[in-house]
KEKE-808477 format. One line per 2 residues: number of its first residue (from 1); for each residue x, y, z of C-alpha. Coordinates in Angstrom, 3 decimals, m for minus. Example, Ala and Ser with C-alpha at 12.3 -4.5 7.8 and 13.67 -1.06 7.14 Angstrom:
1> 12.300 m4.500 7.800  13.670 m1.060 7.140 .
REM end
This chain:
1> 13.402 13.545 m1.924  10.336 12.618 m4.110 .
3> 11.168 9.019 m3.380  11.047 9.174 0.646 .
5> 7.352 11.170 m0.064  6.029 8.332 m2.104 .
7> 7.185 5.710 0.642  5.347 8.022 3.449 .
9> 2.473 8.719 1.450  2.210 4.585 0.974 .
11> 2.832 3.882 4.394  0.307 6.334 5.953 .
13> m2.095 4.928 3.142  m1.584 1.487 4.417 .
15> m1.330 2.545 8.389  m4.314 5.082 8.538 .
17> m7.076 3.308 10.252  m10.025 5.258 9.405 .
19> m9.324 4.446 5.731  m8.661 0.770 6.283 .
21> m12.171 0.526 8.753  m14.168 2.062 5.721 .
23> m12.302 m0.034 3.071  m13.116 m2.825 5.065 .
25> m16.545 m1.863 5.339  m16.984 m1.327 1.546 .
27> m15.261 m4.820 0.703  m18.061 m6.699 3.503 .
29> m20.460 m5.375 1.211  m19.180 m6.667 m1.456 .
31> m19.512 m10.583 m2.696  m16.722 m12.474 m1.677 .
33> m14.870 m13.884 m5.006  m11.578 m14.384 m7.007 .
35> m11.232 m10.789 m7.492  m12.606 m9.276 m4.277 .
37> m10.068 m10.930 m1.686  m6.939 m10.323 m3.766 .
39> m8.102 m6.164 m4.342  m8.952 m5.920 m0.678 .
41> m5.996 m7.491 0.286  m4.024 m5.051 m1.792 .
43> m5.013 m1.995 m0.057  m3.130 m3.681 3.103 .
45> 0.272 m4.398 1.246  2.684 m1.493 1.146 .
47> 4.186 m2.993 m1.949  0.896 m2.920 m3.620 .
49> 0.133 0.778 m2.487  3.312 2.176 m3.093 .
51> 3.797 0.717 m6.768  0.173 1.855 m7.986 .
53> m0.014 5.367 m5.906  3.345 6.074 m7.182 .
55> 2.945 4.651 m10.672  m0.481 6.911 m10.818 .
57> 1.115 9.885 m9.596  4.390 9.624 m11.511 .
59> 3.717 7.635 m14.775  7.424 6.293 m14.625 .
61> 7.909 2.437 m13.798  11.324 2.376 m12.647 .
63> 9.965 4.772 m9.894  7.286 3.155 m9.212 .
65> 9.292 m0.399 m8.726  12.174 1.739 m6.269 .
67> 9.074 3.063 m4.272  7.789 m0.376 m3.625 .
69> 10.493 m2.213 m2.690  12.068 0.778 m0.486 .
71> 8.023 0.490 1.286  8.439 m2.968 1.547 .
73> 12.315 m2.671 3.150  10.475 m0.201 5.546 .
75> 8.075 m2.532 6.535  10.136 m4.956 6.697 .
77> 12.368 m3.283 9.489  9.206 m1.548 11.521 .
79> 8.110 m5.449 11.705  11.118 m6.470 13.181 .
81> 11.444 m3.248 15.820  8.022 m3.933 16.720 .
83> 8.708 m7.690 18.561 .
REM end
């Protein structure tokens, strides 16, 4: 059960567009370089968000590797019901 809240809280982290408009915001501010584009591209990967968020909140790295490949398997399919 503490799994399948991970995933949602990474996929509503990654989906909610108020936070992406102002983390977009923040990173147009920002000079573009080697370290910029990767970290703002992060915050738009559900891998990314669900391994770090769950890694932060959990300390455990097995968990945090499940949680980000069972985001990216849900991403995966709600790409493939969306066309």
């Amino acid at each position: 059960m503490e799994i399948l809240i991970y995933v949602g809280l990474a996929w509503w982290l990654v989906n909610f567009e108020p936070l992406q408009i102002l983390l977009d915001a923040i990173f147009s501010r920002l000079p573009i370089n080697g370290l910029t584009i990767p970290i703002h591209a992060a915050f738009g990967c559900p891998k990314c968000v669900g391994f770090w968020v769950s890694w932060a909140l959990t300390g455990e790295f097995l968990t945090a590797t499940l949680i980000s490949l069972t985001a990216h398997t849900l991403d995966l399919c709600l790409q493939r019901l969306n066309k």
